[in-house]
C-alpha positions as CSV (number, residue, x, y, z in Angstrom):
1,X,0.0,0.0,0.0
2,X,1.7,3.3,-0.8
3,X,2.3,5.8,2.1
4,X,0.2,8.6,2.0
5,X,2.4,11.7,2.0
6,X,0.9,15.6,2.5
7,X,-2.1,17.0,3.0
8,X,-5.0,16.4,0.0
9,X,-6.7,19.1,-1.8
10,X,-9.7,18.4,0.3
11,X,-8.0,19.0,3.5
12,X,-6.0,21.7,2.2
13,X,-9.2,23.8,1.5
14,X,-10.4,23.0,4.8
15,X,-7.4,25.0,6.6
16,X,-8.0,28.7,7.8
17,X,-6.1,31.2,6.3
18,X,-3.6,31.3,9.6
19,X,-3.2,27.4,9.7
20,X,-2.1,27.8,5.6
21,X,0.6,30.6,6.7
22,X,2.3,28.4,9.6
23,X,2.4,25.6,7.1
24,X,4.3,28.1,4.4
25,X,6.3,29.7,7.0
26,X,7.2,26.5,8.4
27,X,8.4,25.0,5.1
28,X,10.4,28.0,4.3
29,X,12.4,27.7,7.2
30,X,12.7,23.9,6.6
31,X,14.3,24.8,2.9
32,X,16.2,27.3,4.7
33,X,17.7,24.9,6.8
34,X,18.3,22.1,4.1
35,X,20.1,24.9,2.2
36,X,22.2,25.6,4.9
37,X,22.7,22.3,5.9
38,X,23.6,21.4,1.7
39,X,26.1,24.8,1.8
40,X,27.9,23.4,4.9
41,X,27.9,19.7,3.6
42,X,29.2,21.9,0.6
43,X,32.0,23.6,2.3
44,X,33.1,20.9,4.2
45,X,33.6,18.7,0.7
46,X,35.9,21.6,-0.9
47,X,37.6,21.9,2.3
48,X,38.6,18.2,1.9
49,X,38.8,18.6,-1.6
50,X,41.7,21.3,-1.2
51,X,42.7,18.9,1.7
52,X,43.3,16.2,-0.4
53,X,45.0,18.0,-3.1
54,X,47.8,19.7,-0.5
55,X,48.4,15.9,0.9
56,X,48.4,14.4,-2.4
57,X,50.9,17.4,-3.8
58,X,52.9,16.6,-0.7
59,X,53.0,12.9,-1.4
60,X,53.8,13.5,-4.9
61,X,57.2,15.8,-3.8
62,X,57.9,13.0,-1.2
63,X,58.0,10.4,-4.0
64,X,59.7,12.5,-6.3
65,X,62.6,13.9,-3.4
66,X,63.3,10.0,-2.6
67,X,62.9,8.0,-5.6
68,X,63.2,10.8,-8.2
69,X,66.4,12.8,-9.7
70,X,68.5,15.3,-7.5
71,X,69.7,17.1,-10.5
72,X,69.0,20.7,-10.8
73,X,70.7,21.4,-14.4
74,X,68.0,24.0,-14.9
75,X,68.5,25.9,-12.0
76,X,70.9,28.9,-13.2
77,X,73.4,27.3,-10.7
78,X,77.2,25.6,-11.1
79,X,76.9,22.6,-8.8
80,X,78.5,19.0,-9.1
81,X,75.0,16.9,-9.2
82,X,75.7,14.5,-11.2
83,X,78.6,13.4,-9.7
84,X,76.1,13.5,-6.6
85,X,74.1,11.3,-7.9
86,X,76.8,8.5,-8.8
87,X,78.1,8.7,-5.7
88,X,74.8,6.9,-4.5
89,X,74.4,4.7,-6.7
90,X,75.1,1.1,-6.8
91,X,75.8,0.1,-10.1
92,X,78.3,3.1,-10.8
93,X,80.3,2.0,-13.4
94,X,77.0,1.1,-15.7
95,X,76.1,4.7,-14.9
96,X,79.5,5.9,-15.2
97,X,79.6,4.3,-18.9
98,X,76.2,6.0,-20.0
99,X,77.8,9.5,-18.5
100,X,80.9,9.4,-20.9
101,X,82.7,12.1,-21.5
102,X,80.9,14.3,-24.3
103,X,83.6,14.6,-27.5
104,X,83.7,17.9,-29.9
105,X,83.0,15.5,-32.6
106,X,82.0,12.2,-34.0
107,X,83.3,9.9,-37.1
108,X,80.6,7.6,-38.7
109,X,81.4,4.2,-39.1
110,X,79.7,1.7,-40.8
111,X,77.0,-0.1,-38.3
112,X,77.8,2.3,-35.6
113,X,79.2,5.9,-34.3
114,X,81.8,6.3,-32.1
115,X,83.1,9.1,-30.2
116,X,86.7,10.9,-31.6
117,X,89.3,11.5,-29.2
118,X,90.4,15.0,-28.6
119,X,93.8,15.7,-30.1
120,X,96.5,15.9,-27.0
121,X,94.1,14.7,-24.1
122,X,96.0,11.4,-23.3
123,X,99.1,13.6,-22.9
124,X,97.3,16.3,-20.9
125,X,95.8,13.7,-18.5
126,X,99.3,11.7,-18.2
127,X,101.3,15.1,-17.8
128,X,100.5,14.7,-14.2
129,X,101.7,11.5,-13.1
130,X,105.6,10.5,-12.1
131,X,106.9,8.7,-15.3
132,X,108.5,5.1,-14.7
133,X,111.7,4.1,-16.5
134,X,110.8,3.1,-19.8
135,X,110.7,-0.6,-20.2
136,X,112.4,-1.4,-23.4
137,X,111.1,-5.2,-25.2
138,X,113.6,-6.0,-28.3
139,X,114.9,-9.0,-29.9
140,X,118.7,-10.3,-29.8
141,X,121.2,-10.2,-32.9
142,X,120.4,-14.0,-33.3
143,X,117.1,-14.0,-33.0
144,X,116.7,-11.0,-35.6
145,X,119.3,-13.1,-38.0
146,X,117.0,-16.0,-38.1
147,X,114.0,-14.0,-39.2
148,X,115.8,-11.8,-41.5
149,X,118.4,-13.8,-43.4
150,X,119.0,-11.0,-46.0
151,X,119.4,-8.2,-43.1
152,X,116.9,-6.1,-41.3
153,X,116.1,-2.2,-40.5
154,X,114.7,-1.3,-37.2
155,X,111.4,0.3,-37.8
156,X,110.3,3.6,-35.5
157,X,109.8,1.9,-31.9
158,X,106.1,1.4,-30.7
159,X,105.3,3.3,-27.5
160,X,102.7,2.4,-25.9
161,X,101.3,3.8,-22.0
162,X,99.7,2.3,-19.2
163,X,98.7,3.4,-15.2
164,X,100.2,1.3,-13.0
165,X,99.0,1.0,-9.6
166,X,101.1,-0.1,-6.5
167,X,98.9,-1.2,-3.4
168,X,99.4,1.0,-0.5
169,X,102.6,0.2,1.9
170,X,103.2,-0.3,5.2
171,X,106.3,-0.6,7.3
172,X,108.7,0.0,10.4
173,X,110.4,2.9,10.3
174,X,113.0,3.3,13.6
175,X,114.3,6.4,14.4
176,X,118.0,6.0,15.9
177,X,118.7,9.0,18.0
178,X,122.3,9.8,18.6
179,X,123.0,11.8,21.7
180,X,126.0,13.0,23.3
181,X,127.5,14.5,26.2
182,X,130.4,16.7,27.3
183,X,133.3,14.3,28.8
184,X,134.0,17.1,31.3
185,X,130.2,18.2,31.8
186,X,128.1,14.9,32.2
187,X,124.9,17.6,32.5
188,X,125.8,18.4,28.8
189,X,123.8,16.2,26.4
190,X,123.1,17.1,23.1
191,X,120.6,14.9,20.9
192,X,120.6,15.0,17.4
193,X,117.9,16.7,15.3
194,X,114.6,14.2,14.4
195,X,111.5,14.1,13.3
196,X,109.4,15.1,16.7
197,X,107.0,12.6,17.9
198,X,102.8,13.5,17.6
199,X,101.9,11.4,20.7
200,X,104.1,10.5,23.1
201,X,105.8,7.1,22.7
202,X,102.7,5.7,20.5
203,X,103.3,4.0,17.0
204,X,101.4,6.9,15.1
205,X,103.5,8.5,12.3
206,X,102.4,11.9,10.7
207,X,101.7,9.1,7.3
208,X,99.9,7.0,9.5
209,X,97.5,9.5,11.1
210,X,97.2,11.4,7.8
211,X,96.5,8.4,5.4
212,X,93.7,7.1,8.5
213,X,91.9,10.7,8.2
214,X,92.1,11.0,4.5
215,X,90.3,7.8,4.3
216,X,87.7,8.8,6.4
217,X,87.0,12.6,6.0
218,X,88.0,12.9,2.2
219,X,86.7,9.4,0.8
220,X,84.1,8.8,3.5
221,X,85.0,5.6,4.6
222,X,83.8,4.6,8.4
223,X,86.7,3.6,10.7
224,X,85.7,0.3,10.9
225,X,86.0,-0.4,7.5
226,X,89.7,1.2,7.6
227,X,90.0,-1.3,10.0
228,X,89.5,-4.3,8.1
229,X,91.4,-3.2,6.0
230,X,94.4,-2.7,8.2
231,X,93.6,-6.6,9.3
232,X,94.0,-7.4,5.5
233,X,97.4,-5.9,5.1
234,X,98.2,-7.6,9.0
235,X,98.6,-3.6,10.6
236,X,97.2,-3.9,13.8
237,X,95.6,-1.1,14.4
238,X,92.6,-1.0,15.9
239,X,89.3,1.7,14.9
240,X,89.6,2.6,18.6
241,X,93.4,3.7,18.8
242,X,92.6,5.2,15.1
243,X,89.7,7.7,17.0
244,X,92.2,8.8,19.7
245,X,94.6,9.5,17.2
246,X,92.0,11.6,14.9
247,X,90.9,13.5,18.7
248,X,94.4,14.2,19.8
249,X,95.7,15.4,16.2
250,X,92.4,17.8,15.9
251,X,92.5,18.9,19.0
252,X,96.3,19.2,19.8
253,X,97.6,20.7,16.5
254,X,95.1,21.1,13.3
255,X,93.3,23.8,15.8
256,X,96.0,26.0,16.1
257,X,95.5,26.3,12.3
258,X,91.6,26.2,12.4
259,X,91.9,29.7,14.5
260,X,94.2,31.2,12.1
261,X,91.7,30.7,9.2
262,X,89.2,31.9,11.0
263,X,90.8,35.4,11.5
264,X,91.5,35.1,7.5
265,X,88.0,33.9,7.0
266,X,86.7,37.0,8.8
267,X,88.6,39.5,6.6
268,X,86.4,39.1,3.8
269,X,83.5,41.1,3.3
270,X,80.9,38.2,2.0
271,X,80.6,34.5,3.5
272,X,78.1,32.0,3.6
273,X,76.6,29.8,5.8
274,X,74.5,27.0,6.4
275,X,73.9,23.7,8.9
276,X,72.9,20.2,8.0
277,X,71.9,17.5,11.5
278,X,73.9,14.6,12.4
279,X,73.7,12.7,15.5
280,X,76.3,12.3,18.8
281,X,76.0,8.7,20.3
282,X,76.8,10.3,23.8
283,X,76.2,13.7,23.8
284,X,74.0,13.5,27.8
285,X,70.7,13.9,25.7
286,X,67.8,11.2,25.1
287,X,69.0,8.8,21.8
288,X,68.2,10.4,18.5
289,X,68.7,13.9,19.2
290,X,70.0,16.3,16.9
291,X,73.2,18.1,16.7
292,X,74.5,20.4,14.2
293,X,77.6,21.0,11.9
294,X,77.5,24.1,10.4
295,X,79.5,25.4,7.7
296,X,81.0,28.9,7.0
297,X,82.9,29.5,4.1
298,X,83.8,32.7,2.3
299,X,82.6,34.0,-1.4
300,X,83.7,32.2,-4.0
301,X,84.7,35.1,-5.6
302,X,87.8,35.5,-3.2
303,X,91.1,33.6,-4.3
304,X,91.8,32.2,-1.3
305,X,89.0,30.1,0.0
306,X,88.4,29.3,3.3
307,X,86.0,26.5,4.5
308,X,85.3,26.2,8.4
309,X,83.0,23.7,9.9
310,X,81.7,23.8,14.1
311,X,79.9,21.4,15.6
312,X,77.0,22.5,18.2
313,X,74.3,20.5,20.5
314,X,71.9,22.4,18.8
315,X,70.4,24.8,16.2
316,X,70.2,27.6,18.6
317,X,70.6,31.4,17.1
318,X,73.6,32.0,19.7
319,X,75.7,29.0,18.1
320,X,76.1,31.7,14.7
321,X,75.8,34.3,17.2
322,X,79.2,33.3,19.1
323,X,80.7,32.1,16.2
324,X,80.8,35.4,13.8
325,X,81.1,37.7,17.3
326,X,83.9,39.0,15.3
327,X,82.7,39.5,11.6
328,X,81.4,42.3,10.3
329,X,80.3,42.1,6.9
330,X,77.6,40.0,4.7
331,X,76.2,36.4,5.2
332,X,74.5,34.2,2.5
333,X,72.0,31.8,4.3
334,X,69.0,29.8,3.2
335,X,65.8,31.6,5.2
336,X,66.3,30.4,8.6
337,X,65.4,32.8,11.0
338,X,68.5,32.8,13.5
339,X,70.3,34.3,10.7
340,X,67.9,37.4,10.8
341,X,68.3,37.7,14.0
342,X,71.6,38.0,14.2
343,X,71.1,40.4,11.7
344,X,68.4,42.6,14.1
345,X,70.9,42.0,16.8
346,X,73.7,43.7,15.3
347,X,72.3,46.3,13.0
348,X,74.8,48.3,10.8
349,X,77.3,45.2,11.2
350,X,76.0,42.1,10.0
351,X,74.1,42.3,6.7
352,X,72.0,38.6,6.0
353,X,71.3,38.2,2.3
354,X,68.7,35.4,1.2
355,X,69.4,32.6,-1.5
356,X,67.4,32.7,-5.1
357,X,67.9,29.0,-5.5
358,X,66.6,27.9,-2.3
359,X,63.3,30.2,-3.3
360,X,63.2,28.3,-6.3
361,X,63.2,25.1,-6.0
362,X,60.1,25.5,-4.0
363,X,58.4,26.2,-6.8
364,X,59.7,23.5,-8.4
365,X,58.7,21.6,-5.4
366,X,55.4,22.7,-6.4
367,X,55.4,21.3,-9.5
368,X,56.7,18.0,-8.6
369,X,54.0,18.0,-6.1
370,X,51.3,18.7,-8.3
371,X,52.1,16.2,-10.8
372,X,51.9,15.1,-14.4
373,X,48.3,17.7,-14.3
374,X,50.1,21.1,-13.3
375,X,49.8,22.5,-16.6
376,X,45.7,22.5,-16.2
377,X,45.6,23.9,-12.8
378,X,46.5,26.9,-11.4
379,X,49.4,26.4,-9.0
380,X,51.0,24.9,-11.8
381,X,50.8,28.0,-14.1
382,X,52.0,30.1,-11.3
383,X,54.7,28.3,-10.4
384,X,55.8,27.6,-14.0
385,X,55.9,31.3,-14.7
386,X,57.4,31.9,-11.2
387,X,60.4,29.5,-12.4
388,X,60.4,31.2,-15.7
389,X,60.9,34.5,-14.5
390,X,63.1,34.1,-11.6
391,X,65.3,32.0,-14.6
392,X,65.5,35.2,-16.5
393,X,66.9,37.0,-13.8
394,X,69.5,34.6,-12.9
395,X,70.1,34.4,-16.5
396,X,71.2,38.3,-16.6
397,X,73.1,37.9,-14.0
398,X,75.4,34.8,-15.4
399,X,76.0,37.8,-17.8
400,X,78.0,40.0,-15.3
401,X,80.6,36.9,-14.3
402,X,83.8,38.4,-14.9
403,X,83.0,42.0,-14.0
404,X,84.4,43.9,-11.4
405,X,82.2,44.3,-8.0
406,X,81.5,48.0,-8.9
407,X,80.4,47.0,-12.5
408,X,78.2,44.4,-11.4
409,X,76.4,46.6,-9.1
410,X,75.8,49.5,-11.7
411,X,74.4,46.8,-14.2
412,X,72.2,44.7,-11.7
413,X,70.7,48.3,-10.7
414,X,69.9,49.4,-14.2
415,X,69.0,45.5,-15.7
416,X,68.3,43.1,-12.9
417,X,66.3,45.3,-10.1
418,X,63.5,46.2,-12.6
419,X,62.9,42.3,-13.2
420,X,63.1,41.9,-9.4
421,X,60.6,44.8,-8.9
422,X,58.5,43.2,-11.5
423,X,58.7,39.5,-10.0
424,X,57.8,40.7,-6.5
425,X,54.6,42.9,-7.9
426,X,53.7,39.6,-9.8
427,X,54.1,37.8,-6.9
428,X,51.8,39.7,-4.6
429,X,49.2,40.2,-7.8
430,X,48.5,36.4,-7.5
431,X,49.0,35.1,-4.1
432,X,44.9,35.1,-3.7
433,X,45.1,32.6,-7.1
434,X,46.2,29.8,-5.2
435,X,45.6,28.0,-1.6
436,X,47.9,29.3,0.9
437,X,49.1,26.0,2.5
438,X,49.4,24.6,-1.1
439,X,52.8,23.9,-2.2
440,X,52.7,26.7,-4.4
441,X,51.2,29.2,-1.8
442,X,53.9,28.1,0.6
443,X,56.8,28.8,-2.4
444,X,55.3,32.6,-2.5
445,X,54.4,33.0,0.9
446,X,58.1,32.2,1.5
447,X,59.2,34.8,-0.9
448,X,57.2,37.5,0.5
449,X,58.6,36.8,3.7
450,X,62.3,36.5,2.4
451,X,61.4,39.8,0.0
452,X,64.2,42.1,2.0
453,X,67.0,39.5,2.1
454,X,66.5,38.2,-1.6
455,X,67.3,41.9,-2.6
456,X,70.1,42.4,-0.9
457,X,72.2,41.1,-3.6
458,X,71.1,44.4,-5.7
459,X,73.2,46.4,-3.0
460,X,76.6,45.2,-3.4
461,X,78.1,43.4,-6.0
462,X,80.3,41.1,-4.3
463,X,76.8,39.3,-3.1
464,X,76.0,35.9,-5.8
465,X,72.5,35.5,-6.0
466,X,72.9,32.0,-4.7
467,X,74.1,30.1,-1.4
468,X,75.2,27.1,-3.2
469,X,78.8,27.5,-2.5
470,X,77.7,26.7,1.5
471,X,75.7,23.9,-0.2
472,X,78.8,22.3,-1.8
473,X,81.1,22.4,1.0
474,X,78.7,20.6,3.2
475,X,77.9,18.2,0.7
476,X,81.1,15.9,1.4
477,X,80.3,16.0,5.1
478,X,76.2,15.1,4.2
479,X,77.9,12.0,1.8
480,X,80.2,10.9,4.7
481,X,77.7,11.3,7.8
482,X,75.7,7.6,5.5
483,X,78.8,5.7,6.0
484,X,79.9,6.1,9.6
485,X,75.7,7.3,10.6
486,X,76.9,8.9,13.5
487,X,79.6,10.8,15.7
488,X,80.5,8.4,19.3
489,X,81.7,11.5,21.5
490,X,81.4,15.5,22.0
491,X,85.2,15.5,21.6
492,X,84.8,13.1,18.3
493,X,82.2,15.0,16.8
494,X,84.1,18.8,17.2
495,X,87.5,16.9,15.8
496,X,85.6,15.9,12.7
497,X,84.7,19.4,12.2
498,X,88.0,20.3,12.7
499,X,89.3,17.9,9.9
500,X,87.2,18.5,7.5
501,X,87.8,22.5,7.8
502,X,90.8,21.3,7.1
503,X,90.4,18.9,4.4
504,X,87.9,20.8,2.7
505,X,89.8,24.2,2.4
506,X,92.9,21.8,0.8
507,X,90.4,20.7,-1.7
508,X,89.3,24.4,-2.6
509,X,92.8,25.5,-2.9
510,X,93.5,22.9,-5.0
511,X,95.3,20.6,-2.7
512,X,96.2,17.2,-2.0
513,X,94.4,16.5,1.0
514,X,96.6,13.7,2.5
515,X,99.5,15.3,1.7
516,X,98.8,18.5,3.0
517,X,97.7,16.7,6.3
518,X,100.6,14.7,6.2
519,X,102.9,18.3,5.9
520,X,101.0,19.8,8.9
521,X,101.6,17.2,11.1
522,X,105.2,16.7,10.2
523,X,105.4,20.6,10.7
524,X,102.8,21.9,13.4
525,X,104.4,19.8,16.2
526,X,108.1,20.9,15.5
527,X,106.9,24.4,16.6
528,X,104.9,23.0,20.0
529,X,107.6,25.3,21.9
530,X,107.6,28.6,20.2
531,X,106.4,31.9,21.7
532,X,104.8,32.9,19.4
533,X,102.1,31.6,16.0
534,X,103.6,33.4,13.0
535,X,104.6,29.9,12.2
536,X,101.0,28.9,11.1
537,X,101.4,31.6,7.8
538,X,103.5,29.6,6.2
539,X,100.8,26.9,6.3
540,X,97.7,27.9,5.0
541,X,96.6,26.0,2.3
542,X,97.5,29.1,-0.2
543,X,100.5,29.8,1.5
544,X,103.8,30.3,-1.5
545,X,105.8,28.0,1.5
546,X,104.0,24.5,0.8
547,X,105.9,22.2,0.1
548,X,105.6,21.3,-4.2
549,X,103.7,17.4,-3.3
550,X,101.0,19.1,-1.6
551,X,100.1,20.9,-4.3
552,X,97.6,19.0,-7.5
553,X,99.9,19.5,-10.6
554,X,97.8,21.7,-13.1
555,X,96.9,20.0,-16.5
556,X,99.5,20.2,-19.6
557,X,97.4,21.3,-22.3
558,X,100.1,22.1,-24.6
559,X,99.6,19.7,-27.8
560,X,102.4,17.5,-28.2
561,X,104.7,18.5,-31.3
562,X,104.3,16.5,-33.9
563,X,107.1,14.4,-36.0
């Protein structure tokens, strides 16, 4: 039986006017409410909807950040990615191969193409290298008489090249001390000059201790995998004695050199900084806590670079703060905000400029988040033509390399600040376009914000656009902190940061890190006893003094004469 629903027309025209009038008024509000219930129901779906789309961008950058590439090629920026990204992988030589080097030419050949060899290159990559003895293969008087029974003419000799490779060494070296005294004077003794000893009576040798930290703060290798292979060549040497050694080096002499090139460090007018998190087994805090090593370097415009790395507990603004107390001058950062403070806190002396890239690839971020359908949405346009144009700008000022500081500045004022101005006015124009906690209203929200320090670089023209030069000389640390995870002690974690200031400014002054580290250690501790420090000037990794091995030989490119 169907369900009777409503009033019927007979019924209806039985109701008084007043009784009709509740029943209208009545329904209205019951629409009313239905409508505002729909508009909430409404409301609450978009407000998912938007919610879904911010975690699904989100998930889409996370998948790209871990499985996706780390090269930034289009970013108007000189970095080493792709050596990066082999450095990570684990079938490197099959990726090595498909990376050749690219050759100014190629010569077709039938079935295939293959790559021409530059003219001079094997001699420019040999000119390097010590050259062996030659090693001279000929046949004897009889030998020739039996093949050539009617005589013979020797033929130009065929030279061919190969690198040999000798295994590393290790031996006993004892050091006989002669000493002497006066025949009348027993108290007069007199020993004969030797090499001084690093610690006390121990077995550690200025190679030794060198040769343990190159392998672990240039190459990356953990100590227990030095170790092992100690045990394989029957040195026994164990990871523990190897950390002492590495403690007591850092701390004892490689410091006294650490201070000097900070005082050179904080004569230049630009430096950058930046931090990355590592963890201290024992530091008195709960497991898995976070410490710091930050990096300071200065602009790689200067000729003598100077890389300096400090370990702190935390990320704490007073950590830069005590560090730079004597700088006065510019720093490059990323946008964290102890930077600016330091900045508020010193006024007229410390000047914080912002980095382009690191605005950037947000909005690349953006783009990665929202997928394969960015073109059709509105994010994506925005933070395509954010890209675009910040691109054009970094473009004009690759243009100004080679200029002097003053030149630079006049140029970036008349060229580049328009673009900036323009950018920025853009910028605000469509921030309403987008949701703010989207990925791409994050990326301009975070260039508002940044808006004073990303023009900074329009004020000076010793400022780069770009902190990447803090990015790079982190990077080695970033590698090396996979391999050996974490730091055991306070004590160990501050000597690695004093090693790799050191290893890291050898490499950027082009350097050979072991044997500078080897030079230091043969030199640092015959000066334990002097007065005074002016010793350490003849050490610094630009220093005319350095011995000739420490320094990498520079390429040969002179073609070899022909004939």
């Amino acid at each position: 039986m169907k369900k009777k629903t409503g009033l019927s027309r007979k019924e209806l025209e039985q109701l008084n006017k007043n009784d009709l009038m509740d029943m209208v008024l009545k329904m209205q509000e019951t629409a009313q409410s239905k409508e505002e219930t729909l508009a909430e129901k409404d409301r609450i779906i978009a407000s998912s909807e938007k919610q879904i789309d911010i975690l699904t961008q989100e998930v889409r950058l996370l998948r790209a950040q871990h499985f996706g590439r780390k090269s930034e090629r289009n970013d108007a920026e000189n970095t080493d990615d792709n050596q990066m990204v082999m450095e990570c992988l684990f079938n490197e030589a099959e990726a090595i191969e498909d990376q050749a080097e690219k050759e100014p030419q190629e010569i077709k050949v039938s079935a295939h193409t293959r790559k021409a060899r530059p003219k001079g290159k094997q001699e420019a990559d040999l000119s390097r290298l010590r050259k062996a003895e030659p090693k001279h293969y000929e046949l004897n008087e009889d030998q020739l008489r039996e093949l050539f029974p009617q005589g013979y003419r020797e033929l130009p000799v065929d030279i061919t090249r190969q690198i040999e490779h000798v295994p590393a060494e290790y031996y006993v070296q004892e050091y006989h001390v002669h000493v002497y005294c006066d025949k009348a004077d027993q108290s007069h003794v007199v020993r004969a000059d030797a090499p001084k000893k690093l610690f006390g009576k121990g077995l550690a040798s200025p190679s030794l201790v060198a040769g343990v930290m190159n392998g672990k703060y240039t190459n990356g290798l953990p100590l227990y995998r030095i170790e092992q292979e100690f045990e394989r060549n029957e040195v026994p040497i164990s990871r523990q004695t190897m950390s002492h050694w590495i403690i007591l080096a850092a701390e004892r002499y490689f410091s006294l050199l650490i201070q000097r090139m900070k005082e050179e460090l904080f004569t230049h007018h630009v430096i950058h900084s930046d931090e990355t998190p590592m963890l201290v087994h024992r530091d008195g805090r709960k497991a898995g806590s976070k410490s710091y090593m930050w990096v300071y370097r200065s602009n790689v415009l200067d000729p003598h670079p100077v890389i300096l790395f400090d370990y702190q507990k935390t990320r704490h603004y007073s950590h830069p703060q005590e560090f730079l107390e004597k700088f006065q001058g510019v720093v490059v950062t990323d946008g964290y905000e102890v930077y600016h403070k330091l900045a508020r806190l010193r006024p007229g002396e410390i000047t914080v400029s912002g980095c382009w890239v690191h605005m950037v690839r947000k909005f690349k971020d953006a783009l990665k988040g929202l997928g394969k359908s960015w073109k059709n949405t509105a994010g994506g346009s925005i933070a395509e033509e954010a890209v675009e144009r910040i691109g054009e700008i970094f473009d004009m000022d690759n243009q100004l390399n080679g200029l002097t500081s003053e030149e630079r500045l006049r140029l970036r004022q008349e060229k580049e600040e328009p673009k900036v101005d323009e950018f920025f006015a853009w910028v605000k124009e469509h921030r309403g376009d987008v949701t703010l906690k989207s990925l791409t209203g994050k990326a301009m929200t975070y260039c508002l914000n940044q808006e004073t320090y990303l023009r900074a670089f329009l004020k000076d023209g010793e400022i780069p656009m770009e902190n990447n030069a803090a990015e790079r000389a982190i990077r080695p640390f970033c590698i090396g902190k996979k391999n050996w995870v974490m730091s055991d002690t306070i004590h160990g974690a501050k000597a690695s940061g004093i090693v790799y200031s050191v290893v890291e400014t050898a490499k950027a002054n082009d350097l050979k890190p072991y044997e500078y580290m080897k030079y230091l250690l043969e030199e640092i501790p015959r000066h334990m006893d002097d007065t005074n420090l002016d010793f350490l000037d003849a050490l610094l990794p630009w220093s005319d003094a350095l011995p000739e091995r420490c320094h990498r030989k520079p390429l040969d490119t002179e073609e070899p004469k022909q004939g």
